[in-house]
PLY file of the C-alpha trace (Angstrom):
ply
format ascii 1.0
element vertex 82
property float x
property float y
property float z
element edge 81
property int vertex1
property int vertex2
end_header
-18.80 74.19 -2.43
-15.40 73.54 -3.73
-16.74 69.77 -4.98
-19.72 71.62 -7.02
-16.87 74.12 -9.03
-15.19 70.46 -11.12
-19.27 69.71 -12.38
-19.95 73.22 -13.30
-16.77 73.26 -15.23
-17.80 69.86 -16.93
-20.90 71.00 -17.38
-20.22 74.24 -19.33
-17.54 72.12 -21.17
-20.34 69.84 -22.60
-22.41 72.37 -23.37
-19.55 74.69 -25.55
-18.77 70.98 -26.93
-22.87 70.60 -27.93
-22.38 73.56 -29.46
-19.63 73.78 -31.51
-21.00 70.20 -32.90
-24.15 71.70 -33.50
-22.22 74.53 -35.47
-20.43 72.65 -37.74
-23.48 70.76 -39.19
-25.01 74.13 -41.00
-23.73 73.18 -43.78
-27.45 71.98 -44.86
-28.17 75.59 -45.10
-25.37 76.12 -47.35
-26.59 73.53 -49.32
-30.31 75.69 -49.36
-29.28 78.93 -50.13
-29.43 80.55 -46.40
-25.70 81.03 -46.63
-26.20 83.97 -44.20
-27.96 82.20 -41.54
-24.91 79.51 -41.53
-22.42 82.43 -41.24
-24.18 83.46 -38.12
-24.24 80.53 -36.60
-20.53 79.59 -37.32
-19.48 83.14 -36.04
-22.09 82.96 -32.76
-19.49 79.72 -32.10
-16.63 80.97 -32.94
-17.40 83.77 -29.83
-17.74 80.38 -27.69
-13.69 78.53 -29.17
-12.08 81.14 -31.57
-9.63 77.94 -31.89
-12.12 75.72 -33.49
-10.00 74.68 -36.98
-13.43 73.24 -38.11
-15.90 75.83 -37.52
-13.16 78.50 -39.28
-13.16 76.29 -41.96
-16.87 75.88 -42.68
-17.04 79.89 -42.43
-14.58 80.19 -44.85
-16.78 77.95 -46.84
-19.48 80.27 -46.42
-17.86 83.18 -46.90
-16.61 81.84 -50.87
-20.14 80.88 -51.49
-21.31 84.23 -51.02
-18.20 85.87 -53.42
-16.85 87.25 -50.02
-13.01 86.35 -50.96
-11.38 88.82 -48.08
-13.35 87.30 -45.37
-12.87 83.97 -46.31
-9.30 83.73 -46.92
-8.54 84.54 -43.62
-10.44 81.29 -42.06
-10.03 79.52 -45.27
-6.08 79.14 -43.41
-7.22 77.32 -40.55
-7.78 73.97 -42.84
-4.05 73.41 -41.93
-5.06 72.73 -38.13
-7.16 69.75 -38.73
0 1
1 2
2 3
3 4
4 5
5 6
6 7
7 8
8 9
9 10
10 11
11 12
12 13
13 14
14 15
15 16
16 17
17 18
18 19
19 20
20 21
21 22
22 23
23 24
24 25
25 26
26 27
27 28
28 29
29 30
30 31
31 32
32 33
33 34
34 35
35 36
36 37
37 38
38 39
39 40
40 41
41 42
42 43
43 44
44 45
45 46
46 47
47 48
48 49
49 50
50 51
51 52
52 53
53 54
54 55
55 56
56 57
57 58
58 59
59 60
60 61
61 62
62 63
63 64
64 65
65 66
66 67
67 68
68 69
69 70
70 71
71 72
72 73
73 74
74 75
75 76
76 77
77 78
78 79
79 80
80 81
């Protein structure tokens, strides 16, 4: 059992990976006018890495897009991280 616990780990690794990626190419719907749908999807993945530079950054993004200047400022500082 103990040799099944290091491809589980992997496993769920690759998937949080998948889906941070995944996150961080809303911008489309930015780019569409379904701001809200891409802040959903940045915050669902920010509840998988809160330490994802990136996907703080594209939320912050968001956030300005939609006039929502107290929200955004506060992930708008993660740009220094990347």
């Amino acid at each position: 059992m103990a040799e099944s616990v290091p491809c589980n780990f992997i496993s769920i690794l690759a998937r949080i990976y998948q889906a941070i990626e995944a996150m961080n190419n809303t911008n489309p719907y930015n780019a569409t006018g379904q701001v809200e749908k891409s802040i959903a999807i940045y915050e669902r993945g920010l509840a998988l890495d809160a330490s994802s530079a990136m996907a703080h950054w594209n939320l912050s993004l968001s956030y300005l897009l939609l006039g929502r200047f107290q929200e955004a400022w506060k992930h708008h500082e993660w740009r220094w991280l990347f």
